[in-house]
Every structure is written in structure tokens, then in C-alpha cells.
VEXZAPA-771820 format. One record per residue: residue in three letters; x, y, z of N, C-alpha, C, O in turn. Coordinates in steps of 0.05 Angstrom, whole numbers, padded with zeros to 5 digits, always signed. Layout:
# residues N
alaXYZXYZXYZXYZ ...
//
This chain:
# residues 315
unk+00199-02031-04365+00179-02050-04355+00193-02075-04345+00213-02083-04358 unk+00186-02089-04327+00200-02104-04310+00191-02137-04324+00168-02140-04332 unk+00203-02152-04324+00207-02186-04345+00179-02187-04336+00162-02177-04350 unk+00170-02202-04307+00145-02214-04293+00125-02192-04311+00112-02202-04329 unk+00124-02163-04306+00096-02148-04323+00096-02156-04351+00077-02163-04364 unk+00119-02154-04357+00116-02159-04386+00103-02197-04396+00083-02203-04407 unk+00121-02211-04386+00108-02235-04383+00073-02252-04381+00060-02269-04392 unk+00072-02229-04357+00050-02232-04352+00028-02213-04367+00004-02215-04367 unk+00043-02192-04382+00012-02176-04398+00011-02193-04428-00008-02195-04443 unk+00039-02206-04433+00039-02230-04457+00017-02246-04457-00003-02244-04472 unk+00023-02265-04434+00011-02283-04427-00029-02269-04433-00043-02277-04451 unk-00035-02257-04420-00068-02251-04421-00077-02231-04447-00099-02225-04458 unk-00057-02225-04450-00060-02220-04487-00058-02249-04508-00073-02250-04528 unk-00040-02271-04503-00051-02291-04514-00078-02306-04505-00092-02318-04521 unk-00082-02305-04479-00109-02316-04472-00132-02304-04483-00149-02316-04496 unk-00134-02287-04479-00155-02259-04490-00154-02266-04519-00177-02273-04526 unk-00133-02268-04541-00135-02267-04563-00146-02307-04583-00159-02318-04600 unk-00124-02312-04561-00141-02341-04564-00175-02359-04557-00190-02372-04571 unk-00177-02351-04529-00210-02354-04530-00226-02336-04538-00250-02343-04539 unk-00219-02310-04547-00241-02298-04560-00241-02317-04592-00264-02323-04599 unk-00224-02325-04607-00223-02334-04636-00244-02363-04630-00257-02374-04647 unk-00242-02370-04602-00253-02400-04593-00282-02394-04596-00298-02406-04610 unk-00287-02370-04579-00305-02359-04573-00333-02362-04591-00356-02371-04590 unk-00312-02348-04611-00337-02334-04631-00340-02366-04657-00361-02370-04669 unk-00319-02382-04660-00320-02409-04671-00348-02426-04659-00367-02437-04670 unk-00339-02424-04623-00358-02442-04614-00392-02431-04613-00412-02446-04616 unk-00392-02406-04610-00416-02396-04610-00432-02400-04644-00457-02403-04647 unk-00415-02399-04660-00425-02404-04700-00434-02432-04697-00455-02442-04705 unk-00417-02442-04686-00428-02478-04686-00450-02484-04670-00465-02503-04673 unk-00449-02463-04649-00475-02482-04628-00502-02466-04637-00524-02476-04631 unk-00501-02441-04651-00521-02425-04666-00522-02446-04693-00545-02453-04698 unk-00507-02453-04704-00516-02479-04732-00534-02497-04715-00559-02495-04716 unk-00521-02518-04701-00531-02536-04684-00561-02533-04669-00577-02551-04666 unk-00564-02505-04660-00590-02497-04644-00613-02481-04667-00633-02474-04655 unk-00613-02477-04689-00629-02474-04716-00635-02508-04716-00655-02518-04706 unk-00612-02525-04730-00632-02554-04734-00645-02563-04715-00666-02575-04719 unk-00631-02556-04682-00658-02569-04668-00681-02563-04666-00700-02577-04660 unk-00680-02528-04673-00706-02518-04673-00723-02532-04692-00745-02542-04686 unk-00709-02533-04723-00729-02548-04737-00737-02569-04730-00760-02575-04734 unk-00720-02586-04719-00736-02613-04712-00753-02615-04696-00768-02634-04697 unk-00755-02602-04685-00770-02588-04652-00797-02581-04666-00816-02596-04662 unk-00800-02558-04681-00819-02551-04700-00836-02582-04706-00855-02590-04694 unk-00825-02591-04723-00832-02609-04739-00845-02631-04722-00864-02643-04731 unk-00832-02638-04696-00845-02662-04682-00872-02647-04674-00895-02656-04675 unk-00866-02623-04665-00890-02614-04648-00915-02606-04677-00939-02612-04673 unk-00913-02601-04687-00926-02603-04717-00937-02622-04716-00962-02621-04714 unk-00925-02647-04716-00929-02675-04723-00953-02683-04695-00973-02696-04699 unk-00946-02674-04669-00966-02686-04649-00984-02668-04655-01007-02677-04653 unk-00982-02640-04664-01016-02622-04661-01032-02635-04680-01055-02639-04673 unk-01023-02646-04705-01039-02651-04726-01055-02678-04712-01079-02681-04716 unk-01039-02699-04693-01049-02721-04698-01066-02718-04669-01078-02738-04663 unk-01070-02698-04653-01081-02689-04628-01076-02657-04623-01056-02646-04616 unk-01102-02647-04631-01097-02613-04628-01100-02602-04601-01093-02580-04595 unk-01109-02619-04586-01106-02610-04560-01077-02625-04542-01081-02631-04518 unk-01055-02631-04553-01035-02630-04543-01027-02597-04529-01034-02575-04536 unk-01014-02603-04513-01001-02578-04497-00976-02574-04512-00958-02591-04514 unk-00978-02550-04523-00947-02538-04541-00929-02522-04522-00937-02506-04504 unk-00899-02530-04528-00878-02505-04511-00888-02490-04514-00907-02487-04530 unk-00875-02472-04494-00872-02444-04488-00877-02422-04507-00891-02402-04507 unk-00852-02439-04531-00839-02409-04542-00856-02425-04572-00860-02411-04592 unk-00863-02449-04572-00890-02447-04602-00911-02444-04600-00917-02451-04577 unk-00925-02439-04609-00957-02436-04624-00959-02444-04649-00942-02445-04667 unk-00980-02450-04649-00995-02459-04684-01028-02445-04689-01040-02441-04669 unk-01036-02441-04703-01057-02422-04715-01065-02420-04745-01047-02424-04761 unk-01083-02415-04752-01104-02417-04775-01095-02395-04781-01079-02395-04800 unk-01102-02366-04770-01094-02340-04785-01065-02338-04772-01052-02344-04752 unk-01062-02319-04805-01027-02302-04795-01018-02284-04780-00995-02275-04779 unk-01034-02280-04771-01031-02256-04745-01021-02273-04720-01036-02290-04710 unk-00992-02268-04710-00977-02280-04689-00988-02268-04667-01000-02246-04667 unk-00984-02289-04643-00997-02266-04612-00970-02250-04619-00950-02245-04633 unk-00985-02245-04598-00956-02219-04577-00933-02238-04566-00932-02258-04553 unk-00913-02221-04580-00884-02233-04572-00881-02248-04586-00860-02259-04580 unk-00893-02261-04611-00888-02288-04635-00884-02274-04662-00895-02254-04670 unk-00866-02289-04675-00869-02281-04703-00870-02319-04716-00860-02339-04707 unk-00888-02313-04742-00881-02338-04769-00862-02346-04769-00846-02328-04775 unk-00854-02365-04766-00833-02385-04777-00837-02405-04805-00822-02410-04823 unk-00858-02412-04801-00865-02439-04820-00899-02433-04825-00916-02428-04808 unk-00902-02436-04852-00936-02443-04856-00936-02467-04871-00922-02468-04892 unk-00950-02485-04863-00961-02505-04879-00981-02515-04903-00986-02534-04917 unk-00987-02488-04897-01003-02504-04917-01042-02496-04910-01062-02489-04924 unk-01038-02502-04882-01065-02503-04864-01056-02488-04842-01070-02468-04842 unk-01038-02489-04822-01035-02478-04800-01003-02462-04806-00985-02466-04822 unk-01006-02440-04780-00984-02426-04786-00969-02430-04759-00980-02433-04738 unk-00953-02430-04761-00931-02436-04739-00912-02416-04723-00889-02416-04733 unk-00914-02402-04704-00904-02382-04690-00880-02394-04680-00874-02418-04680 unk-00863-02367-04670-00850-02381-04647-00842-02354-04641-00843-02334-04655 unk-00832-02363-04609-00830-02335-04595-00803-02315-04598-00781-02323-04593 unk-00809-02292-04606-00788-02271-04611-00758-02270-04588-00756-02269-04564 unk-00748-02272-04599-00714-02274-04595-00697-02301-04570-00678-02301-04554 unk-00724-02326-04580-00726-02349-04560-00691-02361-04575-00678-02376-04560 unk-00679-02354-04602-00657-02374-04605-00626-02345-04594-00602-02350-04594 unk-00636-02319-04588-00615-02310-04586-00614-02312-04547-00593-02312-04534 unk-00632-02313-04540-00638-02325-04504-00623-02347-04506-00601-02346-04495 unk-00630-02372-04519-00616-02392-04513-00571-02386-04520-00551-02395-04508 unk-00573-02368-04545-00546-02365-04549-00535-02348-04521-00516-02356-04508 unk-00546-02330-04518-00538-02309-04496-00537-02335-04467-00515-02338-04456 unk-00552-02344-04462-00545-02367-04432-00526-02385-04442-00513-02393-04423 unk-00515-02398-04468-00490-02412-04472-00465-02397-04463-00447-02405-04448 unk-00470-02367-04480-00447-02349-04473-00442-02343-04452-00419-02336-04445 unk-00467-02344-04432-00461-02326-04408-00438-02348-04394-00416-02343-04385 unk-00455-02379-04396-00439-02399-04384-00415-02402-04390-00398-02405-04372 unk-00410-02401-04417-00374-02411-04424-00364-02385-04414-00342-02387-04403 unk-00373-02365-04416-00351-02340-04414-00347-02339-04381-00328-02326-04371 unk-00366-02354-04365-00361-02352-04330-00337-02381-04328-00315-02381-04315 unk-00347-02401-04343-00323-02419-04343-00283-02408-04347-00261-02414-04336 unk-00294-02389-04370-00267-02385-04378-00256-02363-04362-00231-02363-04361 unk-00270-02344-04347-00263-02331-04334-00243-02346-04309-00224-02338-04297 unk-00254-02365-04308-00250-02372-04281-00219-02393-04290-00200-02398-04275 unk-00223-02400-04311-00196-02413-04325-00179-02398-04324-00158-02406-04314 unk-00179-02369-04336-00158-02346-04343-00150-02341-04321-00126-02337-04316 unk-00171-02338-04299-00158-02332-04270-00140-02354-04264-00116-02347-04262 unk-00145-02378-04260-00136-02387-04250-00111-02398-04268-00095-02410-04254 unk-00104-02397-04289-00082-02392-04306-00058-02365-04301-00034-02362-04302 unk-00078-02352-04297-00048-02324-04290-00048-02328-04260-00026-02327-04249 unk-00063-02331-04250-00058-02339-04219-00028-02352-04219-00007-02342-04212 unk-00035-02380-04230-00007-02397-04227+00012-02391-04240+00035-02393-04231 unk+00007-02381-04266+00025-02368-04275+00048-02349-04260+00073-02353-04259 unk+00032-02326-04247+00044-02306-04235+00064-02318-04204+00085-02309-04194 unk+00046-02339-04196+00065-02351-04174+00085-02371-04189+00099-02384-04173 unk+00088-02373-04206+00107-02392-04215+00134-02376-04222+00157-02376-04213 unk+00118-02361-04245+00140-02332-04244+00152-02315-04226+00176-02310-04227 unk+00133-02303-04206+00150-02299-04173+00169-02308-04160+00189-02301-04148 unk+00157-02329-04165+00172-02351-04145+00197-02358-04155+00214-02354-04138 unk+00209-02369-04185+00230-02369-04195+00243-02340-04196+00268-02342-04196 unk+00235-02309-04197+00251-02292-04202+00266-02291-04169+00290-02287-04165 unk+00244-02296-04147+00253-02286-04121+00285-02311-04110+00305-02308-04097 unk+00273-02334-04127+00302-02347-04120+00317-02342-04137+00339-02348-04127 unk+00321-02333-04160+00342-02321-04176+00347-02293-04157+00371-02287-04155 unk+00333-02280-04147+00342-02260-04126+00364-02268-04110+00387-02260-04110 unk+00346-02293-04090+00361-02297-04067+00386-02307-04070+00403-02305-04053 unk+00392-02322-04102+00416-02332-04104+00436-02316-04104+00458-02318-04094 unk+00418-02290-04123+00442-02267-04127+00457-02252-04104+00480-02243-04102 unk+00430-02253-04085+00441-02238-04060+00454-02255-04044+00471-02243-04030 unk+00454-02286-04038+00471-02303-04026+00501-02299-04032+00520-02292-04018 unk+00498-02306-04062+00525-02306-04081+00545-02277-04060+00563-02281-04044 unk+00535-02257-04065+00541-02224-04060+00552-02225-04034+00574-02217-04027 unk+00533-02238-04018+00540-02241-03986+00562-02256-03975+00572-02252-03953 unk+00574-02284-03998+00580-02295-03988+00616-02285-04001+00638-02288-03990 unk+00611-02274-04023+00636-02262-04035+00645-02234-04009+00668-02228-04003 unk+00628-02225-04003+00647-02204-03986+00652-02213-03963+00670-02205-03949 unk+00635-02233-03956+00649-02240-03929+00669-02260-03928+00679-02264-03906 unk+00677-02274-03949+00693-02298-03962+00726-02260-03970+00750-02256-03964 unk+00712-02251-03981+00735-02220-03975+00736-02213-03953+00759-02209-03945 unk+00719-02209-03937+00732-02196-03915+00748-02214-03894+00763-02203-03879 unk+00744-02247-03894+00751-02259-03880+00787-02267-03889+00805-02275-03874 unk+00788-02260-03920+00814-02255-03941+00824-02238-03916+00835-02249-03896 unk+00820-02209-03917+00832-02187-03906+00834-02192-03878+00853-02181-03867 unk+00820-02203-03865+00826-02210-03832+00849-02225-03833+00868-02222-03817 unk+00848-02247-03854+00871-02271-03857+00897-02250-03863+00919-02254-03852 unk+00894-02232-03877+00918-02215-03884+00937-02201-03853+00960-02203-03843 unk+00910-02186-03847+00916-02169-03824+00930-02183-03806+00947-02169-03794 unk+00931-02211-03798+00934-02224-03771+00970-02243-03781+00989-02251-03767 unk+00965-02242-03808+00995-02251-03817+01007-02230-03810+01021-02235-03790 unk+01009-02204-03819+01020-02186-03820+01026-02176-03784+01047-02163-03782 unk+01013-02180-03764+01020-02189-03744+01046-02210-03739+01068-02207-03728 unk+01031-02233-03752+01040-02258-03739+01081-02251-03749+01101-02253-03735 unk+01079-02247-03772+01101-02231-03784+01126-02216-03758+01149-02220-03752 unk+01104-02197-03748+01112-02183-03728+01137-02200-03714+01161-02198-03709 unk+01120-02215-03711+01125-02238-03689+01131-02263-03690+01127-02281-03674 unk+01145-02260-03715+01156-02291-03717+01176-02310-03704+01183-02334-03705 unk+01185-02276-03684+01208-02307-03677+01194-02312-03647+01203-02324-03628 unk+01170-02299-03648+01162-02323-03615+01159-02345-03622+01156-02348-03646 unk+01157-02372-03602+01141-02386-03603+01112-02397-03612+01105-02419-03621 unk+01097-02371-03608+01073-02379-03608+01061-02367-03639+01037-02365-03644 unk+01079-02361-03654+01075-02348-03683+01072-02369-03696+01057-02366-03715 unk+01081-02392-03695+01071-02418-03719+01048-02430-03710+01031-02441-03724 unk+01048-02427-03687+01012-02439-03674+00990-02416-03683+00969-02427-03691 unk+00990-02394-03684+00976-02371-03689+00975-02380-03732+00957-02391-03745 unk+00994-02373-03740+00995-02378-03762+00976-02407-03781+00962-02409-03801 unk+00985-02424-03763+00965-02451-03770+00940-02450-03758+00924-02462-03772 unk+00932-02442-03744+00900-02438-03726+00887-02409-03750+00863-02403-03747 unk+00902-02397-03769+00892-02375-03778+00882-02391-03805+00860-02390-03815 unk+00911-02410-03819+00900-02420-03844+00879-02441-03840+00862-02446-03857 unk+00881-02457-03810+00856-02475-03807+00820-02459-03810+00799-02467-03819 unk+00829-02430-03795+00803-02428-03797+00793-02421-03832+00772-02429-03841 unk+00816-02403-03847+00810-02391-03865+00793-02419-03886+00771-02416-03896 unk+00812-02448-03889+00799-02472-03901+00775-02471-03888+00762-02483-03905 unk+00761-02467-03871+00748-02483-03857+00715-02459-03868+00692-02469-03867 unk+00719-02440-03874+00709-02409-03882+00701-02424-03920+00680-02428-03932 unk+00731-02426-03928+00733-02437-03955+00716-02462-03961+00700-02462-03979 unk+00720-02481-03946+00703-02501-03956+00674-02496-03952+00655-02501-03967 unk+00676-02488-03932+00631-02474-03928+00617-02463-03957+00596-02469-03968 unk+00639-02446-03965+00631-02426-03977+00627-02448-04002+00607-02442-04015 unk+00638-02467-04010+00648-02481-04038+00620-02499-04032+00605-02508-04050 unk+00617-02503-04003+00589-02522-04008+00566-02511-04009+00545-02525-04013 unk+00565-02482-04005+00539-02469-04014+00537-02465-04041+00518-02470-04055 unk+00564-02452-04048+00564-02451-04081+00545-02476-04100+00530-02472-04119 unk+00555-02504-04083+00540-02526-04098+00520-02535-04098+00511-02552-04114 unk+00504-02523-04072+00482-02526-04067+00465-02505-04092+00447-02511-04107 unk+00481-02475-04088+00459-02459-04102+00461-02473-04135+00442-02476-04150 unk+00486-02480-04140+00485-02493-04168+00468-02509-04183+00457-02508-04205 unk+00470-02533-04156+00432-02548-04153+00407-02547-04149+00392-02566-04148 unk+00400-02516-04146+00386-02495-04141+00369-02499-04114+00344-02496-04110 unk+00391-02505-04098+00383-02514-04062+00392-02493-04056+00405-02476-04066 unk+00379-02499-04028+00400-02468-04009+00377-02442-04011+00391-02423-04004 unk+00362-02436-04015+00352-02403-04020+00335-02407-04013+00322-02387-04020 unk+00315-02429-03998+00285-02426-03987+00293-02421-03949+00312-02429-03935 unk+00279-02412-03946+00283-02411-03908+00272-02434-03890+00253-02449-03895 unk+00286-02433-03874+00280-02463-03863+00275-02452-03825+00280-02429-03822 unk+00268-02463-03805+00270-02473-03785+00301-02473-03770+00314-02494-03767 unk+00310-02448-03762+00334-02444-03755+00339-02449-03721+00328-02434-03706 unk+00353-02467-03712+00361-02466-03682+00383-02446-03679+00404-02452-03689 unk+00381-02415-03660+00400-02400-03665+00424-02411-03639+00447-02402-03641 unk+00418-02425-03622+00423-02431-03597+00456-02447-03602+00479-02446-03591 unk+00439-02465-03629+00460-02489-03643+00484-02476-03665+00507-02485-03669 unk+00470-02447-03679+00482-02425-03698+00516-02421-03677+00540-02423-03681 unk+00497-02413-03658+00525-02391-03639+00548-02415-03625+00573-02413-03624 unk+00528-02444-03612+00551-02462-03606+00570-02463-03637+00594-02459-03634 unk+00563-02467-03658+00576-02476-03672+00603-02460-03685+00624-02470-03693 unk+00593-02425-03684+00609-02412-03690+00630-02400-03671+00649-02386-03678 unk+00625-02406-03650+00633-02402-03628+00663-02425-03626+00686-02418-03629 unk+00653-02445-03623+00674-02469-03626+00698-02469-03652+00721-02477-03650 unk+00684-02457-03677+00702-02451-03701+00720-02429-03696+00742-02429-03709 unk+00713-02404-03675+00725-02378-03671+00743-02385-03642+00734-02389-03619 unk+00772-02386-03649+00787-02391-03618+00781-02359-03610+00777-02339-03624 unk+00783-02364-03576+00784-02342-03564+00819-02323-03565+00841-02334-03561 unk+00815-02303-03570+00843-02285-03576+00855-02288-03533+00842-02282-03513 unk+00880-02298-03536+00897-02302-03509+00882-02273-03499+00875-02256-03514 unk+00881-02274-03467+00879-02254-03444+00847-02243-03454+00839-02223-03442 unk+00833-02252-03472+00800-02242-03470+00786-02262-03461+00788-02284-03472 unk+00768-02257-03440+00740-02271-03423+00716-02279-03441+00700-02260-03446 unk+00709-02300-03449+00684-02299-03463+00666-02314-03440+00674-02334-03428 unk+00634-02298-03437+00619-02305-03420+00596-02313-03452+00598-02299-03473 unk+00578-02335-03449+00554-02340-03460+00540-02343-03445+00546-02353-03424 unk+00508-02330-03456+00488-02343-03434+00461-02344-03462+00452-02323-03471 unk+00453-02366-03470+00438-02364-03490+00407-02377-03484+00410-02393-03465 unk+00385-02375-03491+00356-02385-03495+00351-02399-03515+00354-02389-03537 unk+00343-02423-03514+00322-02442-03544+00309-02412-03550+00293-02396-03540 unk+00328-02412-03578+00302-02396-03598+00310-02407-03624+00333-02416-03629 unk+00283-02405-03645+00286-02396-03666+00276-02399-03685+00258-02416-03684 unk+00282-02385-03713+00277-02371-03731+00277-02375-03757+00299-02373-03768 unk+00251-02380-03775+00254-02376-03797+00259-02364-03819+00245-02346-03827 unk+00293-02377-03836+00306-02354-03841+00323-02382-03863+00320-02407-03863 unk+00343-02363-03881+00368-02382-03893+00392-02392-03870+00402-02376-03854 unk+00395-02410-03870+00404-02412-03847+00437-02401-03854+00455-02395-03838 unk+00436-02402-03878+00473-02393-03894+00474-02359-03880+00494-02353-03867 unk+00455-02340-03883+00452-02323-03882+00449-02320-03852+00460-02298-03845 unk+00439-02333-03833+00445-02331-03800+00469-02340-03790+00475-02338-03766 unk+00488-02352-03814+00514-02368-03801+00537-02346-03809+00559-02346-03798 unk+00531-02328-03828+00547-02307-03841+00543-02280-03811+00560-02267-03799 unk+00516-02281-03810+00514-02254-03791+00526-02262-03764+00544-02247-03757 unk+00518-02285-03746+00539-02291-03723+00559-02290-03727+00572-02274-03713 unk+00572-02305-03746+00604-02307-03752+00619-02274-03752+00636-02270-03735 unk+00614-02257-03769+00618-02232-03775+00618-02221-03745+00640-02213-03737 unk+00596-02219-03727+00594-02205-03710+00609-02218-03682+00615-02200-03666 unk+00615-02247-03673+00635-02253-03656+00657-02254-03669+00671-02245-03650 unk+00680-02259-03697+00691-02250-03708+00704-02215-03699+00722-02206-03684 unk+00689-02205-03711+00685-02169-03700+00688-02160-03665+00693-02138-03655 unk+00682-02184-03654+00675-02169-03628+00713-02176-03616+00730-02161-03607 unk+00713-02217-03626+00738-02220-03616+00768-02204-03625+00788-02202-03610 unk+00767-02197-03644+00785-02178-03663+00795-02153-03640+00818-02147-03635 unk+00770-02141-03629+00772-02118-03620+00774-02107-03595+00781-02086-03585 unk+00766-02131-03590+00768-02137-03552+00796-02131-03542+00818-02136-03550 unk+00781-02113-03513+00812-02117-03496+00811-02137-03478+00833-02147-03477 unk+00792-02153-03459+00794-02166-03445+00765-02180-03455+00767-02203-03462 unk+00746-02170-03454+00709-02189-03448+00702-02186-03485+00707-02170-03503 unk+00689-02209-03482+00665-02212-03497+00640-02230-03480+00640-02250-03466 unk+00616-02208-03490+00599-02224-03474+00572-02234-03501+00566-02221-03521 unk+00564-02251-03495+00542-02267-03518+00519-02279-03507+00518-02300-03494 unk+00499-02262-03514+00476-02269-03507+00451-02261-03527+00448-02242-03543 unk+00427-02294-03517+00411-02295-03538+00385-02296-03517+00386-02310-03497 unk+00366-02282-03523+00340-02288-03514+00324-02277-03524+00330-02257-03536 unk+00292-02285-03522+00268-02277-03531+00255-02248-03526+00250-02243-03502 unk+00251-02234-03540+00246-02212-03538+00211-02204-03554+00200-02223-03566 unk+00202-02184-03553+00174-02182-03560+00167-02185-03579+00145-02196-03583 unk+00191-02175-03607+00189-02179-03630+00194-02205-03639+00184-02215-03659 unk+00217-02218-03616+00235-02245-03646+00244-02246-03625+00240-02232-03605 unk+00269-02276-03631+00292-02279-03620+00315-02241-03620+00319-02223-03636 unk+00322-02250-03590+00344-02216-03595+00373-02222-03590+00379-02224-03566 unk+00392-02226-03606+00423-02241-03602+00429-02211-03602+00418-02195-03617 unk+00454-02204-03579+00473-02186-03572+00492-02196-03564+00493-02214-03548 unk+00520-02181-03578+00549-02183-03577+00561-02162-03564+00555-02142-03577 unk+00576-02156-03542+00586-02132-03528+00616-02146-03523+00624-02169-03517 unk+00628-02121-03528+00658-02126-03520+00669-02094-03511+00662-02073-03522 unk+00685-02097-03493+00704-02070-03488+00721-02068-03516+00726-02086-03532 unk+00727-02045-03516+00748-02036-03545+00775-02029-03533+00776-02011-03517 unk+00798-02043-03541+00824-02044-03542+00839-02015-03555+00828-02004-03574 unk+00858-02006-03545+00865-01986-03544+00870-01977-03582+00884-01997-03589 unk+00867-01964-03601+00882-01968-03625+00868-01980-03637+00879-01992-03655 unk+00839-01983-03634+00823-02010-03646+00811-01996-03676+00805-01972-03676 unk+00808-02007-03692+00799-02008-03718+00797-02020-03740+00814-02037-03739 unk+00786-02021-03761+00781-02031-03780+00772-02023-03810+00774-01998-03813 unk+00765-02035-03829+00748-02033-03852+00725-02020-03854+00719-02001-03869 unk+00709-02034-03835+00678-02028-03819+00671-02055-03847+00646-02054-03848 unk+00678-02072-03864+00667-02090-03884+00645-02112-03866+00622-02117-03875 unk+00653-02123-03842+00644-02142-03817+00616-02125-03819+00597-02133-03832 unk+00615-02101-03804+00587-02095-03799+00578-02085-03827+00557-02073-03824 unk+00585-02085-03851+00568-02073-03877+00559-02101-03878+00535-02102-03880 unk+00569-02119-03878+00552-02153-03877+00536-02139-03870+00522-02121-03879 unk+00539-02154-03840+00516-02146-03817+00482-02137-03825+00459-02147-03823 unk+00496-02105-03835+00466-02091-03843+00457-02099-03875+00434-02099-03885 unk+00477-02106-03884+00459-02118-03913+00447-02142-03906+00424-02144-03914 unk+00460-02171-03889+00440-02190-03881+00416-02184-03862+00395-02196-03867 unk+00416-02170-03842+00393-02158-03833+00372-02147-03842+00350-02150-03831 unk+00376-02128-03869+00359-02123-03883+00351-02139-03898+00327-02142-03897 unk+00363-02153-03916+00358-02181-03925+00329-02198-03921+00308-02202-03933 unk+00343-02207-03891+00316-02222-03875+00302-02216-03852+00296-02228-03831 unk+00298-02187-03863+00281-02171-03849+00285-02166-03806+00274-02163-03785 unk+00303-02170-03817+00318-02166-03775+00326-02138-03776+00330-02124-03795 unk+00328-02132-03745+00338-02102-03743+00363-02106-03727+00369-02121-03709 unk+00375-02086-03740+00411-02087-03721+00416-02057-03708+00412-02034-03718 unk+00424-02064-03688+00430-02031-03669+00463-02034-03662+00472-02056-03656 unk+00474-02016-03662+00500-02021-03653+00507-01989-03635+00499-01968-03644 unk+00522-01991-03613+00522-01975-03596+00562-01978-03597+00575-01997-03603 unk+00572-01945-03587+00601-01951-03588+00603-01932-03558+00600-01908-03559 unk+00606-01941-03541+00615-01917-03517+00640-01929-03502+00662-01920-03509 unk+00640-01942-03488+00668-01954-03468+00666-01982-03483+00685-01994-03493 unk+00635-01991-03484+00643-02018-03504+00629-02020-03524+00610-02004-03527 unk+00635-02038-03543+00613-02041-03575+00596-02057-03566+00602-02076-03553 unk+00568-02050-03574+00550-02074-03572+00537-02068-03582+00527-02046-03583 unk+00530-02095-03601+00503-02093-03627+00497-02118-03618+00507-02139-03610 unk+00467-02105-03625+00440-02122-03614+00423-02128-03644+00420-02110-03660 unk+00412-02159-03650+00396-02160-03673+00377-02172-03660+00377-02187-03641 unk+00352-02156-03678+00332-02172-03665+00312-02183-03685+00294-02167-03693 unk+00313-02214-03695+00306-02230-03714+00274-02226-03718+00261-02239-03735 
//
């Protein structure tokens, strides 16, 4: 059985067990309480028949010479001279409309007690969710961006005695810090338990930004053509899926990458297309992101491989 059911069948087993004990307390007291008023009640109206017999009596009394009650009355009190009726099951009517009332009050308390309850509880497990799945997301792509950093030394290695191998080499550890510190300030955000609600995402501002962090690989063409859109979503979790997928595209390219964002029927629709380089391959870790953040936050990802790769999300 899952914490929230269990929690929550706790919870209305203590309510249930607590206002019923209230219940049956408050009903003994207001049944003590509604006997003396009756007698007093009795007793005044007693007090006006004697001193004016043609007073008008409630409902539920009568007074009479013989012991024979009407219909629907039994004896309560004789005096002496007159006998005093009152009407059959007039103090369990009044108990039964107390009950009916508190028990519609409390209903409506218990509801609205597990109501809040249950969203309070939701609501904290789903961000203990989202942390976990942030955390998850941000560790493999914080790895896979490890293993790209590996792959491209092991290149740069190749090639150390060009020229352009210590520029390659520093533009690789700039980006890798630059990956590292993101990651260290989400960490602190989720620590402060920020970061995991969805916000109002500009994807337009997503792709300038990752775009500018990702140099273009020498002899490939990058064309953009993007639309104002966007999307409510984590925005950590839209900066992971661009990154991964122009990342992925520039890696693999022989000459083009092309990047484009526009509105489509469902959502915003961002597509990445690149030709594939002769020998091209990988992990496939880039696109297992991909489809775990897509499913995530409910987007769909298509990826096509023929002369070129192109995956299309559509938010």
C-alpha cells in the first residue's frame, strides 16, 4: 500500500474515531440539557393554565382532568388536579434534528479536512518526485556530458601537435565548467526546495542561449529560424533537452545543422536536423535524456535517421 493511502485511511480513521466519541458525549449532554428544559417548560406552562385556562398551550403539551392522553400523548406529570401530557417522541425529534445538524456540519469538516489533507500530501510527494527525477536527469546528463568531454580529449590527443589542439582543448574544459556550475546551482536550488514547480518558459530565449554556449564544430553550417513560443514546463528540464539535442546534432554533423522552432497544433514544435558524417556514432545516452525528459513533461519526440537525423519535439 502506497505512504499517501495509507496516510490518508489513518487520517479518517482518526476522524471517524474521534467525532464519533464527540458525538455521542455531545448528544448525552444536550439530551441532559433538553429534559431540564422540558421541565421548566412544563412547569411555566402549568403555571399560566392554572392562573388562565384558556391560555393557548404548545404543540407538543396538553393538560386534562382525566388520564386518558389524546392521540399521540402520553403522562408526564400529574398534579394533583390536572394531568399533563406531552407529545410522544417530541424529545427524541428534537435529539434526532441536533444530530442531523452536527453530523451535516461535520461532514462537511471531514471533507474538507481530507480534502486539504490529500492536496497537501500530493503535492509534497509529487515534488519529492520531481526532485528525484531532476536529480536523475541531471546526473546522466552531467555523465554523458563527462563522456563527450572524454571522447573529444581523446581526439584532441590525436592531435596535439596542431595548433589548434590547445584552443579545442580549453573551449572543451570552458564548456564542461560552464555544464558544472549549472548543475551545482540547481543542486542548491533543489536543496532549498526551489526549482521543481513549472514556470512560463520562453523557448525562443532556451535555444539563443544554448546555442551561444555550444561553438559550432569548424566546416559545419548552422542555419536558425525560430517563432515566440512558449511553454509551461521546468525550465532546468527544457535547458537539458535543447542542450542534449544541438549537442547530438553538432557532434555528428558533416557539414549542416539546421534549428527550427514553430507553433504547431498541439504546442510549440522544436526540430534539429543534421546530415550524418561518415563513421558517425555514439552511446545513444544524448537521446535516452531526450525521451526520459519528454516523457517527463509530457512532450512527444520523433526522431528519423535516413541521409540525415532529425528529431522533432513537440511540447
Amino acid at each position: 500500500m502506497r505512504f499517501e493511502t495509507r496516510s490518508f485511511l489513518v487520517l479518517v480513521l482518526a476522524l471517524v474515531v474521534g467525532l464519533s466519541m464527540i458525538n455521542f458525549l455531545s448528544v448525552a449532554y444536550v439530551r441532559t440539557i433538553l429534559e431540564d428544559s422540558l421541565e421548566k417548560e412544563i412547569d411555566r406552562v402549568y403555571r399560566l393554565y392554572v392562573m388562565s385556562p384558556n391560555t393557548s398551550l404548545p404543540d407538543h403539551i396538553r393538560i386534562g382532568r382525566k388520564p386518558t392522553p389524546p392521540e399521540g400523548f402520553r403522562v408526564v406529570r400529574y398534579t394533583g388536579k390536572h394531568f399533563i401530557f406531552l407529545k410522544e417522541g417530541y424529545l427524541k425529534e428534537r435529539l434526532k434534528n441536533y444530530s442531523v445538524f452536527l453530523l451535516m456540519w461535520e461532514a462537511l469538516l471531514v471533507m474538507a479536512l481530507v480534502l486539504i489533507f490529500h492536496r497537501v500530501v500530493v503535492r509534497y510527494l509529487r515534488r519529492e518526485q520531481e526532485a528525484k527525477d531532476m536529480m536523475s536527469i541531471l546526473l546522466l546528463a552531467l555523465t554523458h556530458r563527462l563522456g563527450n568531454f572524454l571522447s573529444v580529449q581523446k581526439v584532441n590527443l590525436e592531435l596535439i601537435e596542431r595548433s589548434t589542439a590547445s584552443d579545442r582543448l580549453k573551449e572543451s574544459v570552458r564548456r564542461l565548467e560552464r555544464h558544472y556550475r549549472r548543475t551545482l546551482e540547481v543542486l542548491e536550488d533543489l536543496r532549498e526546495g526551489h526549482g521543481t514547480d513549472p514556470v512560463r518558459v520562453n523557448l525562443t530565449s532556451v535555444i539563443d542561449k544554448v546555442v551561444k554556449s555550444i561553438p559550432v564544430p569548424e566546416g559545419v553550417t548552422l542555419k536558425i529560424r525560430t517563432s515566440p513560443a512558449q511553454v509551461r514546463v521546468n525550465p532546468v528540464y527544457v535547458e537539458v533537452l535543447i542542450t542534449s539535442l544541438v549537442e547530438n546534432a553538432f557532434r555528428y554533423a558533416r557539414s549542416k545543422v539546421y534549428i527550427k522552432l514553430c507553433r504547431g497544433k498541439k504546442g510549440p514544435v522544436f526540430v534539429v536536423r543534421n546530415d550524418i558524417k561518415a563513421h558517425s556514432g555514439g552511446s545513444g545516452m544524448g537521446l535516452q535524456i531526450v525521451k526520459f525528459i519528454t516523457k517527463k513533461i509530457g512532450a512527444e519526440v520523433r526522431f528519423r535517421i535516413k541521409d540525415h537525423f532529425t528529431a522533432v519535439v513537440v511540447f
